[in-house]
Phi, psi and omega in degrees: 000134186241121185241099182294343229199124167189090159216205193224116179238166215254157195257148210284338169284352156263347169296330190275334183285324170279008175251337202242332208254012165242054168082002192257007177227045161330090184108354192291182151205151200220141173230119186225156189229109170226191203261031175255168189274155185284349154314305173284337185281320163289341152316271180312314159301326155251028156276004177256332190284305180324311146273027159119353198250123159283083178232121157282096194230124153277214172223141163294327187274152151029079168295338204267305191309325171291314181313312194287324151310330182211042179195332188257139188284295192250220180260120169294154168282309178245124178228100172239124184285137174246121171268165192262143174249076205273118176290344181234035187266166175254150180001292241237352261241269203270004112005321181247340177288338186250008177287137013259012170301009166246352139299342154306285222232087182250034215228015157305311195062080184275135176223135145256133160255149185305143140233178191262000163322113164295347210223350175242143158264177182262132167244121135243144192237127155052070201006025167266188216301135174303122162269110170225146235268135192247127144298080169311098200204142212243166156258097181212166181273138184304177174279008168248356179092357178282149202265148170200151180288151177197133177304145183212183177296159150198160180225147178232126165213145186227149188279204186261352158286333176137359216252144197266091164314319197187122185254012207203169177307160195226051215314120171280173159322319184316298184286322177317301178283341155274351187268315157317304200285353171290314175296315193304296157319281183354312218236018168290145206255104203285148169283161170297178191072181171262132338273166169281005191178140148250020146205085173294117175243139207247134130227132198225121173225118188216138183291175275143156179221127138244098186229113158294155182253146199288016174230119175063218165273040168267150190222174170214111217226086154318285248275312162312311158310310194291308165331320220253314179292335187282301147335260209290335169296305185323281219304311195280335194273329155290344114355258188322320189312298201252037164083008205234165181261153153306338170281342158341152185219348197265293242270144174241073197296328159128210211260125190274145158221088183291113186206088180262134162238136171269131161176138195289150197114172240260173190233142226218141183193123170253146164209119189265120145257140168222150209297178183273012167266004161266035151293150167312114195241142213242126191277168175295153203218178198297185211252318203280146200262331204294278177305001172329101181254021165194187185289143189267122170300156154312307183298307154333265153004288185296350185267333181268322169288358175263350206280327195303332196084210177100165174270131208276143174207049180317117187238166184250160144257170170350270179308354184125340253228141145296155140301312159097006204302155203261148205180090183253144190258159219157185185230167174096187178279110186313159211202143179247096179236144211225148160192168186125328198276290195280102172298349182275312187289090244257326196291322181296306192336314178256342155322313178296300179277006172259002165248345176258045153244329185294300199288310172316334184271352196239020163045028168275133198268153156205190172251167207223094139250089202295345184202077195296003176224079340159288182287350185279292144340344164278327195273341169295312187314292175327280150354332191248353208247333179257338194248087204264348195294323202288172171264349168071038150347315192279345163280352225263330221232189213249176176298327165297341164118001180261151151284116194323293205314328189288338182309081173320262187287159171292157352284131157291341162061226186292323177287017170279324205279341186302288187288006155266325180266014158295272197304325149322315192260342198073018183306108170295337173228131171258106155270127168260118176284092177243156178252195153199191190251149191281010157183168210339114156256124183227159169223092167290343200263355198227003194111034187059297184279158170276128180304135219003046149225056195258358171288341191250355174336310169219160183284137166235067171064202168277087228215169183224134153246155170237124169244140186212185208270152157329123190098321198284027184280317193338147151056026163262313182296326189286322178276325185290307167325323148340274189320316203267295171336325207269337180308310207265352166295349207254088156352316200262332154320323191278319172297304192318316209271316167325324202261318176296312212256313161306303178309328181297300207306314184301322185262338195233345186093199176284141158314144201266356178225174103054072193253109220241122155064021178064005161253133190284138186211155184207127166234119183228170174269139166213090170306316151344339218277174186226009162211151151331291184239175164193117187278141176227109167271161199217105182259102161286100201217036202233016147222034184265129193229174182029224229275344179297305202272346165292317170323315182296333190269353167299313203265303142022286163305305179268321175316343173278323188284342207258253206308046143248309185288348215244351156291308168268016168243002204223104165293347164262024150270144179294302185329329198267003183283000000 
């Protein structure tokens, strides 16, 4: 075990009650914006008015949405927005930053408009006077050395004649501890290859704002956020190490772990390396799949693929884990059906195993794998156990720190298994089962939007992409119209992408692809493909619970089963030649 990282920062809403809150600033007033929950923030205002202090502390994160939360008494009638106009923001920036408020409110007629403010938006609310709302947010460089807008502390204070003291950021704890544990990584002197470790483990426990939001599965998670910067900037800064772009998917630096906790008092960060056998082994979990209202454990998983039978094709992963792959001999056209690669995207897992129990009772042949990232699912299991709200990113990619698919070179590992029962069965299509997440994802701390995920930011329902090989297009728009016709009978599927798909438009604009039958479909070209085709569902499922999440793993489900029939009904697929 190696400890790169071990300290103690101090919190920053008690540096202001203790600078303000000791009797020498009597008549003052202070407007302060920091990463704290509003309890605690309203404390300390009134423990500060008890001396003598006029204080206002916001929230830093998503200021205009906490306004409405905690400054407007009721649901507006009318709502029109002025977004702040930061020369170094990108378009859609703070626009999306005001997400979930036409879900909030949706009977607002919520509008945006440009405005001219770099740092506030304009709120008129039901036509009185523009109130505005101020974003605190600094220019500084990412952990790539790139300048990004990024939220940050401020503090404005004024003395007791009225004279304006201090204007400017206020870095809190918040920011202090990914900007230290960034330094540390950074300049630690790594060996060369591949990997560089094989388990970085983060632990950071800091106050926090954890709040559901009255739309859909939305929440607002510092602790969540801070995860999601922490994964992926490391992701970005070992990359940049060996020369790769960010958006690479091949570097296998070894398994990054991010493991935030809120809790008020001073904030504590540790960053450990350690071997994989002190990974996370993940306990048992309920049995019925039909009924499954959350992610399926290993033990689970394994119970239900040894109950299908089948021919066994056991691949190891990294840590050690089967695979469990699968070998069903049948009639119709073979088929590859998978779930499982992005271990966080948690709902095909039982989509998958309730449809090769269907095609297994129907003497259909395919390949098998209910789960292609074995450690990435332990380490979700893990994870979810202090955070279960969260989506947890760091679960998305393999122990080695790759995307199983992207997996190139030997030892091939979990991506062996793809490509034997592909070659075994001879499969033209692959369904693959994937999720994404079911509400907002940000890194504020790196420019807010996820850096080449800024299309996955907020949810647009339920979608399909098909991707296939050069030549193979024929006959795709007609199966997904196919498919999808078959889709939107499910009433309750139709309301949800109906509901999902208003709130993007309001925040996101037009959907950037194809909406067939009220499901969004994008049909693409791929030399890469390992088949003709490959269907990828899309889910938003990666904090979801109860009748949400059986809906999501319903819909899974039949969509694999609906395109297994559509093979052997529909003749202008290419996938079926």
């Amino acid at each position: 075990m190696t400890v790169l990282l071990d300290l103690t920062l101090p919190r920053t809403l008690d540096g202001l009650e203790a600078r303000f809150g000791d009797g020498s600033h009597r008549g003052a007033r202070i407007e302060a914006w920091l990463f704290d929950n509003a309890a605690a923030r309203r404390a300390v205002e009134a423990r500060l008015a008890t001396a003598g202090v006029q204080a206002r502390i916001r929230s830093a994160y998503k200021p205009l949405v906490h306004f409405f939360l905690e400054e407007v008494g009721g649901p507006p009638q009318a709502l029109r927005i002025a977004l702040p106009s930061h020369a170094q923001a990108p378009p859609e920036r703070f626009r999306l930053e005001a997400y979930p408020l036409a879900g909030m409110y949706p009977d607002a007629g919520l509008t945006f408009i440009a405005g001219e403010a770099e740092l506030s938006y304009g709120v008129g609310l039901d036509g009185a006077a523009v109130v505005p709302v101020f974003a605190p947010n600094v220019l500084r460089p990412d952990p790539l050395g790139v300048p990004v807008l990024t939220p940050c502390g401020w503090l404005r204070h004024w003395d007791a004649a009225g004279t304006l003291m201090a204007d400017g950021p206020l870095e809190t704890e918040y920011e202090a501890v990914f900007r230290t544990a960034m330094t540390a990584i950074t300049t630690h002197p790594w060996p060369p290859g591949w990997p560089c470790f094989e388990v970085m483990a983060i632990a950071a426990v800091l106050p926090g704002i954890e709040r559901d939001l009255p739309y859909g599965d939305e929440v607002i998670s510092t602790a969540e956020a801070l995860h999601e910067d922490f994964y992926f900037s490391i992701l970005d800064v070992m990359k940049a190490r060996a020369g790769l772009g960010p958006m690479d998917r091949t570097a296998q630096p070894g398994q990054i772990v991010p493991e935030i906790v809120t809790l008020d008092g001073p904030a504590r960060l540790t960053i450990t390396l350690l071997p994989h056998s002190a990974a996370t082994r993940a306990l048992r979990g309920p049995d019925d799949l039909a009924g499954a209202d959350r992610p399926l454990t290993e033990a689970q998983i394994h119970a239900a693929v040894e109950a299908l039978g089948g021919g066994v094709r056991d691949i190891v992963s990294v840590q050690g884990r089967k695979l469990l792959a699968r070998v069903f001999e049948g009639t119709g056209p073979a088929v590859l059906l998978s779930a499982g690669q992005h271990a966080n995207e948690t709902s095909g897992i039982v989509g998958a195993l309730r449809a090769a129990a269907v095609l297994r009772a129907a003497g259909q042949a395919f390949g098998f794998i209910a789960c292609e990232n074995p450690d990435g699912n332990a380490l979700h299991h893990a994870l979810r156990a202090a955070n279960p709200r969260h989506m947890h990113h760091a679960a998305r990619y393999s122990a080695l720190g790759d995307d199983v698919e992207a997996r190139e070179a030997p030892p091939l590992h979990e991506k062996a298994a793809r490509l034997a029962l592909i070659a075994e069965t001879g499969a033209r299509l692959h369904l693959n089962l994937h999720g994404y997440p079911s509400h907002e994802w940000t890194r504020p701390l790196s420019g807010y939007l996820p850096r080449g995920f800024e299309l996955w930011t907020i949810p647009k329902g339920f979608f399909l992409i098909l991707r296939h090989l050069p030549g193979h297009a024929a006959g795709a728009r007609e199966f997904l119209e196919a498919l999808t016709a078959d889709l939107a009978e499910d009433a309750e599927l139709a309301a949800f992408n109906a509901t999902q798909l208003a709130a993007w438009a309001a925040h996101a604009g037009a959907v950037p692809f194809p909406v067939i039958n009220g499901i969004p479909c994008n049909i693409g070209e791929s030399a890469r493909q390992t088949v003709p085709w490959q269907l990828i569902t899309e889910y938003p499922d990666e904090t979801i619970y109860g009748d949400a999440f059986r809906l999501a793993q319903r819909t899974q489900m039949r969509t694999a089963l609906k395109a297994v029939a559509l093979l052997r009904d529909f003749p202008a697929t290419a996938a079926s030649g």
